[in-house]
C-alpha positions as CSV (number, residue, x, y, z in Angstrom):
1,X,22.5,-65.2,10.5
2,X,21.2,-66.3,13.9
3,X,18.6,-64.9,16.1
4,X,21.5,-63.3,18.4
5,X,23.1,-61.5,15.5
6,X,19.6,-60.4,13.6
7,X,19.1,-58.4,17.3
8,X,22.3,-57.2,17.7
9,X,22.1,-55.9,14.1
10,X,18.7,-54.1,14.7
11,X,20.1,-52.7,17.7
12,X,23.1,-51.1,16.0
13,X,20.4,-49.9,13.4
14,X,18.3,-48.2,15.7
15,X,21.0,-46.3,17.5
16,X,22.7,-45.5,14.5
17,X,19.3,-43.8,13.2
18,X,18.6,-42.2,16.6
19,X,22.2,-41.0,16.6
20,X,21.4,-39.7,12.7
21,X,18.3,-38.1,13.9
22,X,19.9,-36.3,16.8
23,X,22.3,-34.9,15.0
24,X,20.0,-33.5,11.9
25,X,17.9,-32.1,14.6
26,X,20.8,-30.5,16.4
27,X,22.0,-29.2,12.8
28,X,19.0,-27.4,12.2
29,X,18.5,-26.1,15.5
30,X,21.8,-24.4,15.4
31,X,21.2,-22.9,12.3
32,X,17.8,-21.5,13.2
33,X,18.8,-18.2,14.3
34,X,17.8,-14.6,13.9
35,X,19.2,-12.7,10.8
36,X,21.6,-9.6,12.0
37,X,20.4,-6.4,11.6
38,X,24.0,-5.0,13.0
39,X,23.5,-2.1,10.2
40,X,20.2,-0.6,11.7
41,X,20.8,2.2,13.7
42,X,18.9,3.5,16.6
43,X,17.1,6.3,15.9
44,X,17.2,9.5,18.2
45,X,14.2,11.5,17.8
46,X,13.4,14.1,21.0
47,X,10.3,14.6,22.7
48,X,8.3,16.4,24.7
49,X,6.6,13.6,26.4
50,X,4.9,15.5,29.1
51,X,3.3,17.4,26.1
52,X,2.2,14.1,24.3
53,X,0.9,12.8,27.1
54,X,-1.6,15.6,27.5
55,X,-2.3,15.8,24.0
56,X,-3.5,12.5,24.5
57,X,-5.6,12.7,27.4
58,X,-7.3,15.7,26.1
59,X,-8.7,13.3,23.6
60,X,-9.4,10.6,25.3
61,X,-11.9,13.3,27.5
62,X,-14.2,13.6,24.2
63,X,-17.1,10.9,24.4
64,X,-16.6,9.2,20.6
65,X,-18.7,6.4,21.4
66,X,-20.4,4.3,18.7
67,X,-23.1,2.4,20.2
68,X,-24.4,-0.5,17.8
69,X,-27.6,1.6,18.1
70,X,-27.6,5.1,16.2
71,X,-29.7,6.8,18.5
72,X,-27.1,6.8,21.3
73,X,-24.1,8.6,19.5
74,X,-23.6,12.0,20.7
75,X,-22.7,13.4,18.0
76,X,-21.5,17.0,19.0
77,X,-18.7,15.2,21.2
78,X,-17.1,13.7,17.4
79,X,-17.4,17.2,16.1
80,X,-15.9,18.9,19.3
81,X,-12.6,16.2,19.1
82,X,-12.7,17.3,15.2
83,X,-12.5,21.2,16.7
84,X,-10.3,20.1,18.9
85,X,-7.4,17.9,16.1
86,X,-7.6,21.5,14.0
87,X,-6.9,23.4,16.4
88,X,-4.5,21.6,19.0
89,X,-2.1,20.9,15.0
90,X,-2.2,24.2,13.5
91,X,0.9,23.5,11.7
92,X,-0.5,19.8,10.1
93,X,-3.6,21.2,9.3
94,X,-1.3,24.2,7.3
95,X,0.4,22.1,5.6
96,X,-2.0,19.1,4.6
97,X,-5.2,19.1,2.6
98,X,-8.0,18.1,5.2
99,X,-11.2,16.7,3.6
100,X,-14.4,15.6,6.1
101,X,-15.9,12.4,4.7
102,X,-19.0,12.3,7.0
103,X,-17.3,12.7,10.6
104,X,-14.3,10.9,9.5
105,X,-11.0,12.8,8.3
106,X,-8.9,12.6,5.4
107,X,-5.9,14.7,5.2
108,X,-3.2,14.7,2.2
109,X,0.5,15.6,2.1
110,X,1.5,16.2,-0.8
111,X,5.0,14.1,-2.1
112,X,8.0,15.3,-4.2
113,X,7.2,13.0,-7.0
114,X,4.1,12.6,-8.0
115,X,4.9,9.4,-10.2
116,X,5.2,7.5,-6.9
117,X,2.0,5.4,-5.5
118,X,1.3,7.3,-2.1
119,X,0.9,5.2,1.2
120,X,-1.9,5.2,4.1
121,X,-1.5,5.6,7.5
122,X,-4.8,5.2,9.6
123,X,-6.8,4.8,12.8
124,X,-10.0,5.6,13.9
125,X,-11.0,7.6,17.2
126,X,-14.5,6.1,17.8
127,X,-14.3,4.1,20.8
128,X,-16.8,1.6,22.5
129,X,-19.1,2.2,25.3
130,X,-18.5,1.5,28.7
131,X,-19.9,-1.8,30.1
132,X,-22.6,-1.0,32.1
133,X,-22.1,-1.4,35.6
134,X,-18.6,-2.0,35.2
135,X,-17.7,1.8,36.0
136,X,-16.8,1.4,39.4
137,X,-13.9,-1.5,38.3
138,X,-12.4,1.3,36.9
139,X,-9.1,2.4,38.8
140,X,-9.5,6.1,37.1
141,X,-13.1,7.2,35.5
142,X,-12.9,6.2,31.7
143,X,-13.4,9.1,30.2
144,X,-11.0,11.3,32.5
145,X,-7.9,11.1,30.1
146,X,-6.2,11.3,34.1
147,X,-2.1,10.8,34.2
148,X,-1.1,8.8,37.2
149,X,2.6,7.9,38.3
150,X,3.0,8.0,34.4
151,X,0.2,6.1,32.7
152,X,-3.1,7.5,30.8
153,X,-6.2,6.5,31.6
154,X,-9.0,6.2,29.3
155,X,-11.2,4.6,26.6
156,X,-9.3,4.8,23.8
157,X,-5.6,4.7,25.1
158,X,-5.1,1.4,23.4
159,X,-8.1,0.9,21.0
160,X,-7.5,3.8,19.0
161,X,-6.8,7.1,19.9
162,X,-3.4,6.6,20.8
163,X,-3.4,6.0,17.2
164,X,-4.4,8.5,16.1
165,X,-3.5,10.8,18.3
166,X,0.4,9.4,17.4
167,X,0.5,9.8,14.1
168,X,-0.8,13.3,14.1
169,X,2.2,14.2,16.9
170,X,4.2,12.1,14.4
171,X,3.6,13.6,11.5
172,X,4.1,17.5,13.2
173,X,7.2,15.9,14.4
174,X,8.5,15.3,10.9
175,X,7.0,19.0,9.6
176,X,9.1,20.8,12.0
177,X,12.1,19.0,11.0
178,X,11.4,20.1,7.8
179,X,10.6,16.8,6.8
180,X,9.5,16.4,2.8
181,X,7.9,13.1,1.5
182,X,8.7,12.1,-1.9
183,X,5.2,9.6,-1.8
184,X,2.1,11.6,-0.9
185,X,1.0,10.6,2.2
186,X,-2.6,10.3,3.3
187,X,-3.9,10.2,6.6
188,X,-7.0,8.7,7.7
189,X,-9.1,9.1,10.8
190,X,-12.3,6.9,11.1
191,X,-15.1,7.6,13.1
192,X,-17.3,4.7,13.0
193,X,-14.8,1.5,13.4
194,X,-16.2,-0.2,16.3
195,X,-19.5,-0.6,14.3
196,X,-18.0,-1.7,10.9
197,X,-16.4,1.5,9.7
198,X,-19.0,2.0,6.6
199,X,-19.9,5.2,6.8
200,X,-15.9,6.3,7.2
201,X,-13.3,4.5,5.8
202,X,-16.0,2.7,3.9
203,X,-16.8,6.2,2.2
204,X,-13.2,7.3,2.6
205,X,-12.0,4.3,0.2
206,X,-15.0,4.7,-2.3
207,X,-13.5,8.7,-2.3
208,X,-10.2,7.5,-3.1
209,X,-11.2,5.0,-5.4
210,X,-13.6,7.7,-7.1
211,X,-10.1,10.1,-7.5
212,X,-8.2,7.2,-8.8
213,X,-6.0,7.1,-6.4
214,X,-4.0,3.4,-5.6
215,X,-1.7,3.0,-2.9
216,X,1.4,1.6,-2.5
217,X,0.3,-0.1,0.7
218,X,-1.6,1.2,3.9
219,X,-1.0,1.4,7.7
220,X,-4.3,0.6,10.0
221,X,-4.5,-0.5,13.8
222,X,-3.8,-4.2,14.0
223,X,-1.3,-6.2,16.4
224,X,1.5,-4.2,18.5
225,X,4.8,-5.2,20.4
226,X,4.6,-7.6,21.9
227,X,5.7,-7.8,25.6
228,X,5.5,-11.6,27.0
229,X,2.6,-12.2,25.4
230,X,4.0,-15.1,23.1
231,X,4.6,-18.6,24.6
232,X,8.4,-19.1,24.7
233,X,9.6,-15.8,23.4
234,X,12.1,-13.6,26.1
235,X,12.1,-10.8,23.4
236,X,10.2,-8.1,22.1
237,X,7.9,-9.1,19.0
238,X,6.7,-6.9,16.3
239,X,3.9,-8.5,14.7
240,X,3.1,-7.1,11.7
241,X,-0.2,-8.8,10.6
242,X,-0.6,-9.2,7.0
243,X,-4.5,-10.4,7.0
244,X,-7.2,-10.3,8.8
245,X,-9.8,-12.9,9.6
246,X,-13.2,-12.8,8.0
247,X,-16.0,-13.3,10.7
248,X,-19.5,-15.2,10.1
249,X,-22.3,-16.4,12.6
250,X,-24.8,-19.6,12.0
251,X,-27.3,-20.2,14.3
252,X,-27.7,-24.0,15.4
253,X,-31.4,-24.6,16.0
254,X,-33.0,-27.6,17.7
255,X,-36.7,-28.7,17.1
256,X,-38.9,-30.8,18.9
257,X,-42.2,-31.1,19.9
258,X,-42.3,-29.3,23.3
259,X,-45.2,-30.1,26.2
260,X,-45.4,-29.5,29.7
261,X,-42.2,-29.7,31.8
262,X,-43.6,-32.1,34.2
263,X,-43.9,-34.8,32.0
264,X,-40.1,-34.4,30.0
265,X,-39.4,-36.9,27.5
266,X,-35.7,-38.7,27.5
267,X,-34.3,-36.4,25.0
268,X,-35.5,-32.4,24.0
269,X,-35.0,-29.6,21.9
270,X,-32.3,-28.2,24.7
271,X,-30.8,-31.4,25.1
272,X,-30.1,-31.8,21.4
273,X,-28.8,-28.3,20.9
274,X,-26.0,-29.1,23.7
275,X,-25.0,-32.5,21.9
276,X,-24.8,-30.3,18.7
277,X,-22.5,-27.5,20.5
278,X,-20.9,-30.2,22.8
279,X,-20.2,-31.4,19.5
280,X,-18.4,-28.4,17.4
281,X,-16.4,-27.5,20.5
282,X,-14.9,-31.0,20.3
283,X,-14.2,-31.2,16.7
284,X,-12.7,-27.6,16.0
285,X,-12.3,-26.3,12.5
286,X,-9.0,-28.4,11.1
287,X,-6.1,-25.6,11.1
288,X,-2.3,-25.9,11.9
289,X,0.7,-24.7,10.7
290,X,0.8,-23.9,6.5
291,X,1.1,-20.7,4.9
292,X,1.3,-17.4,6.8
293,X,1.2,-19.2,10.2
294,X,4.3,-21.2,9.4
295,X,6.5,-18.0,8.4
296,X,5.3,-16.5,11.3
297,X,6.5,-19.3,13.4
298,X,9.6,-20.2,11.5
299,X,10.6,-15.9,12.1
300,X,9.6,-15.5,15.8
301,X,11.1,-18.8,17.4
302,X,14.7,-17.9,15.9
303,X,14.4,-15.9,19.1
304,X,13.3,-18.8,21.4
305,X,15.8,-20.5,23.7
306,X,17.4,-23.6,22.4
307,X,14.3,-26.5,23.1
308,X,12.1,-24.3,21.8
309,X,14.1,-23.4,18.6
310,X,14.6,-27.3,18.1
311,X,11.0,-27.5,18.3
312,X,10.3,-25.4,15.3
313,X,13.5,-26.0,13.3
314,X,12.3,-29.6,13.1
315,X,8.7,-30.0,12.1
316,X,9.3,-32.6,9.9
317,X,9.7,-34.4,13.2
318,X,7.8,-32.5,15.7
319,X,4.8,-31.2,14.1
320,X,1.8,-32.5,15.9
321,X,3.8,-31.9,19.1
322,X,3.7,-28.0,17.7
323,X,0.3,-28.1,16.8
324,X,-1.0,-29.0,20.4
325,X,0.7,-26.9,22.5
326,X,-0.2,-24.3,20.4
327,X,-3.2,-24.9,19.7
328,X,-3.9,-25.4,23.6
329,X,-3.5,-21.4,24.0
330,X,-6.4,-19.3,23.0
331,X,-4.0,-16.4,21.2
332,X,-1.9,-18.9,19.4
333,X,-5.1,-21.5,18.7
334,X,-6.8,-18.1,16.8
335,X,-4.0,-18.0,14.8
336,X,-3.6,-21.3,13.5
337,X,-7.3,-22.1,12.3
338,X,-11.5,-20.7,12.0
339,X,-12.0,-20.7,15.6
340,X,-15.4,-21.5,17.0
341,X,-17.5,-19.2,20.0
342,X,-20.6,-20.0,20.8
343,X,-22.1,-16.5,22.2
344,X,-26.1,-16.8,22.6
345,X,-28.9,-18.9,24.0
346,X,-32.5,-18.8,23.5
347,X,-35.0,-21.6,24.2
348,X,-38.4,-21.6,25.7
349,X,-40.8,-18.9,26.9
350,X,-41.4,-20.3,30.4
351,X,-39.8,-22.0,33.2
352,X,-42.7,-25.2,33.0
353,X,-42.5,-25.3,28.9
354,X,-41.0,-27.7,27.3
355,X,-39.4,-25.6,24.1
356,X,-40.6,-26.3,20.2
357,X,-37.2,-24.8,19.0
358,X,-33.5,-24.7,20.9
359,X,-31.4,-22.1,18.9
360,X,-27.8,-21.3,19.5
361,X,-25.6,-18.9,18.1
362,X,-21.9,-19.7,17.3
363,X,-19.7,-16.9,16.0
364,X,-16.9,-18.3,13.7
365,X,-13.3,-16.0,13.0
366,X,-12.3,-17.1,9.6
367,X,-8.9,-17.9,8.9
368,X,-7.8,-17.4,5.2
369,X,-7.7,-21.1,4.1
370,X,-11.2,-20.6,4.5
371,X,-14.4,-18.8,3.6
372,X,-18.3,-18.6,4.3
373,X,-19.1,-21.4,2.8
374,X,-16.5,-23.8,3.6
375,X,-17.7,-23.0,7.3
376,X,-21.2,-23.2,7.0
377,X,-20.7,-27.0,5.0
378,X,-18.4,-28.1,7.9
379,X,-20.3,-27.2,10.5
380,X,-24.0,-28.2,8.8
381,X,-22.4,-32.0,8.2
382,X,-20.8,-32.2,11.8
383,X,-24.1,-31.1,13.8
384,X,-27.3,-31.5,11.2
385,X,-29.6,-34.2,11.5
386,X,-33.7,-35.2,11.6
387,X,-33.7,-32.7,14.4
388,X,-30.8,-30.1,14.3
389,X,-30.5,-27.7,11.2
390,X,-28.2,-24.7,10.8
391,X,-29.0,-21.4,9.6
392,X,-26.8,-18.9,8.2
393,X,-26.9,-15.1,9.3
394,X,-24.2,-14.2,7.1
395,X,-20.7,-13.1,7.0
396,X,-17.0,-11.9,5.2
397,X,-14.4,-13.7,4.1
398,X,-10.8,-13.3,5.3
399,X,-8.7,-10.5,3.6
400,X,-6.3,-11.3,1.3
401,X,-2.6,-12.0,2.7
402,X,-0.5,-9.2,1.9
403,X,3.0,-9.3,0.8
404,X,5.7,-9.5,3.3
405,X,8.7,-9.6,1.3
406,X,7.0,-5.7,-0.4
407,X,8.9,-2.6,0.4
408,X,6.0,-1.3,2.7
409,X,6.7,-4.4,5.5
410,X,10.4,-4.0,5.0
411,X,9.9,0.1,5.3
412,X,7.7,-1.1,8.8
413,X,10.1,-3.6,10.2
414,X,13.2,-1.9,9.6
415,X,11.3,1.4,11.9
416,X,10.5,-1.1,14.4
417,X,14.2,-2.0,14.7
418,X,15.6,1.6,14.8
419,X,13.2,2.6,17.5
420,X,13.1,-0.6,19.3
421,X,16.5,-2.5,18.5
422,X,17.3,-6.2,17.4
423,X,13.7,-7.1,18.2
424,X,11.9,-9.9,16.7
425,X,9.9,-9.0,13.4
426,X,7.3,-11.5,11.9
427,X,4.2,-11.1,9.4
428,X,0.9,-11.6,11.2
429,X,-2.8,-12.6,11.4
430,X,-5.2,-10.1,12.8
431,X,-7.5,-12.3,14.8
432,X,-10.4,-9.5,15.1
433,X,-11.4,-6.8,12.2
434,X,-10.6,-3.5,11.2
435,X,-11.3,-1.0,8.5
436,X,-8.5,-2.2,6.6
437,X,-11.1,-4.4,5.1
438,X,-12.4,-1.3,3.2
439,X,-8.7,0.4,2.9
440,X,-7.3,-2.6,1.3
441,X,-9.5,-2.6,-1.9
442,X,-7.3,0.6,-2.9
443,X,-4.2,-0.7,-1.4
444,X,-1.8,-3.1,-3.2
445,X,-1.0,-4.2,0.4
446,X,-2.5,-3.9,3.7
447,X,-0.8,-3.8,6.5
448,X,-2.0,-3.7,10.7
449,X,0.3,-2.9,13.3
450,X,0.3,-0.3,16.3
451,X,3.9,0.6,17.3
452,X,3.4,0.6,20.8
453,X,4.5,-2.5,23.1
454,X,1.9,-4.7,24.5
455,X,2.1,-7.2,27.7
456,X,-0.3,-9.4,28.6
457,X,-1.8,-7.0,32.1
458,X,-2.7,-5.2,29.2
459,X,-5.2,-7.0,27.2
460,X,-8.1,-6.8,29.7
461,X,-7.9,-2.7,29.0
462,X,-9.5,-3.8,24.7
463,X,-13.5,-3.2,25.2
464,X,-12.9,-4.1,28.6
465,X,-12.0,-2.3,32.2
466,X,-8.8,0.0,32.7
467,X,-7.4,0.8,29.5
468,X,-4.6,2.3,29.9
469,X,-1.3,3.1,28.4
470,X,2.0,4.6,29.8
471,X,3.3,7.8,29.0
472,X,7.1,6.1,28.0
473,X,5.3,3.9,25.9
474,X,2.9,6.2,24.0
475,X,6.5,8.4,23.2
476,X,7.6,5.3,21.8
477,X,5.1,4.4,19.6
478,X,5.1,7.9,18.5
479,X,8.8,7.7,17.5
480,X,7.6,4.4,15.3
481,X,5.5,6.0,13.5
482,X,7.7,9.1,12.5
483,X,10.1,6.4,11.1
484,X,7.4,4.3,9.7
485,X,6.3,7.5,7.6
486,X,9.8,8.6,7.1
487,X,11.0,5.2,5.7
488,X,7.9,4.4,4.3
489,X,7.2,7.7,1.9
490,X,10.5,7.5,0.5
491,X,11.5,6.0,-3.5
């Protein structure tokens, strides 16, 4: 075969594999669509919204701050909104056992059947203090619970209360429909969340534990609906996250000998430490797409428009493309792999001292491929060296990933559909904590989700200025959770 023929030959190869490869990836695209859930019917449950709404900002008035210092709670303002639950729910509090585990609350509703593993359904309605000097950002005062042109203001509209405060008006919904579980069904409000929830649904979970109780699965704050928060998604996404990331913090400490400032060598403690974080910033944590991240991914861009879709019906082909662009967004990055924050300085004494010892702190989110240890190894042999050692403060590993093929997700997506409609529905990773992590050792799943929708104007409002949340959407979020219970306690 001559040289002319031998080209024409690899030509006709090529093309006939890039022809081969368009049309497997065309293939697959097409068939990566959303299931149909044509048989889910929209639920129609009536409310008094003007009434939730107040209910609400009556609670978002008490002061349930936990300040990482004791001595700053005012306490008489957790047991005035405790007052305030038993009285404002007369018939709840009829018809459920309450029990008060330190200034948390633990009520029970009894099931049909006792032979049925009971369910969880939890929040917390400690919230965290107001940055200083941020008060005057506020549009409305951030404890005024005030209703403008249809939104709630307040600490604790998002991050928990609404939480709380919706599963209560929930849960009276379904009593005065005559509503009868055939799985008991617990409730849990915690009190001291925002500082590591030991005292509450630590103590409530050692209570349960102590009674022999094991649930079928529980229900804590978590991710929400999303609203245009995910790259590339035009619908609504309910992300129900399945795990949570564990959380540990190493301190990366510099040493040298120090002096006078006037007379600074080429290289010093402060100039090492910011090779050494120069350094972890540049070489994240390996992560990408495997496990839990990948059914997430393969579930929500069913929904994406065609290029998209093609992107993530094709990984075999497209992967790395995948794993940068996601990886390029902070939310999406968090949810592929450990990511890594530096948060502190510290360094010398005095402007004209040369420092002895450089020390920066780097909090690290743990995804569950890996743990403590893993993190402190990678980190000690990408930064260590005759100057740079890194100490360990500590930490907690990722949950474990729940199951979301169980009957408790299924019982949770399917509510999401009949309140939302043909929304997307995915398993997810919580990025930050919650108390699940003590719920969950009496849980045979653990699942965190708030069924309210979320946009992205709405983010800034979690720890930070102007929470808020509308009055349509709090309604909404309280018709999820009357179907989430309702589906959820039944055989």
């Amino acid at each position: 075969m001559n040289l002319k023929k031998m080209i024409k030959a690899a030509a006709f190869a090529t093309v006939t594999l890039v022809i081969g490869i368009a049309v497997i990836v065309v293939i697959k695209t097409l068939n990566h669509t959303p299931p149909s859930f044509s048989d889910v019917a929209r639920a129609n449950i009536q409310l008094d919204e003007a009434q939730l709404a107040a209910n609400l900002a009556a609670a978002i008035r008490f002061k349930t701050v936990s300040f990482q210092a004791s001595e700053g709670k005012e306490n008489q303002e957790f047991s005035n909104l405790i007052n305030w639950i038993i009285a404002t729910y007369p018939k709840l509090n009829q018809a459920l056992e309450l029990k008060l585990v330190n200034q948390s609350m633990l009520y029970k509703w009894q099931g049909a059947n006792a032979a049925l593993k009971p369910i969880l359904i939890t929040g917390h309605y400690d919230v965290v203090p107001v940055i200083p000097g941020s008060e005057a950002k506020w549009q409305q005062p951030p404890f005024s619970g005030n209703i403008i042109d249809g939104v709630i203001w307040g600490r604790g509209a998002l991050d928990d209360k609404s939480g709380v405060v919706g599963i209560l008006q929930a849960v009276t919904y379904l009593l005065e429909q005559g509503f009868q579980p055939q799985r008991s069904v617990y409730l849990s409000f915690g009190h001291d969340e925002e500082i590591g929830g030991r005292n509450g649904a630590g103590a409530i979970t050692a209570l349960l534990r102590e009674q022999g109780v094991q649930l079928a699965w529980s229900l804590d704050e978590g991710s929400f609906v999303f609203d245009g928060i995910f790259p590339g998604l035009e619908t609504l996404m309910a992300s129900i996250n399945v795990a949570e990331k564990g959380s540990t913090t190493l301190d990366i400490v510099a040493t040298a000998p120090g002096g006078h400032s006037s007379m600074p060598p080429q290289k010093n403690a402060v100039s090492d430490l910011a090779e050494a974080i120069t350094k972890l910033q540049d070489n994240p944590v390996p992560g990408g797409l495997s496990g839990l991240s990948t059914v997430m991914f393969d579930n929500v861009s069913r929904y994406m428009p065609f290029t998209m879709r093609g992107l993530f019906a094709n990984q075999w082909l497209f992967g790395p493309v995948i794993d940068r662009q996601l990886s390029a967004s902070a939310t999406t990055n968090a949810m592929l792999r450990t990511t890594t924050a530096p948060t502190m300085l510290s360094a010398s004494v005095k402007t004209n001292v040369l420092p002895i010892e450089a020390i920066a702190t780097v909090n690290f989110r743990i995804h569950p491929r890996d743990n403590v240890q893993s993190i402190e190894d990678y980190v000690t042999a990408l930064v260590a060296s005759d100057t740079i050692s890194v100490r360990a403060r500590g930490g907690i590993n990722a949950s474990a990933v729940s199951d979301w093929r169980a009957k408790g997700y299924t019982d949770i997506a399917q509510s999401m559909r009949e309140v939302y409609g043909d929304i997307a529905v995915a398993p997810g990773l919580m990025i930050a904590g919650s108390d699940s992590k003590h719920y969950g050792q009496v849980a045979d799943d653990a699942y965190r989700f708030n069924p309210f929708v979320l946009a992205a104007e709405d983010l800034t409002g979690f720890h930070g200025t102007n929470e808020k949340i509308s009055v349509a959407n709090f309604a909404q979020g309280v018709r999820g959770y009357i179907q989430i219970i309702r589906n959820g306690s039944e055989e």
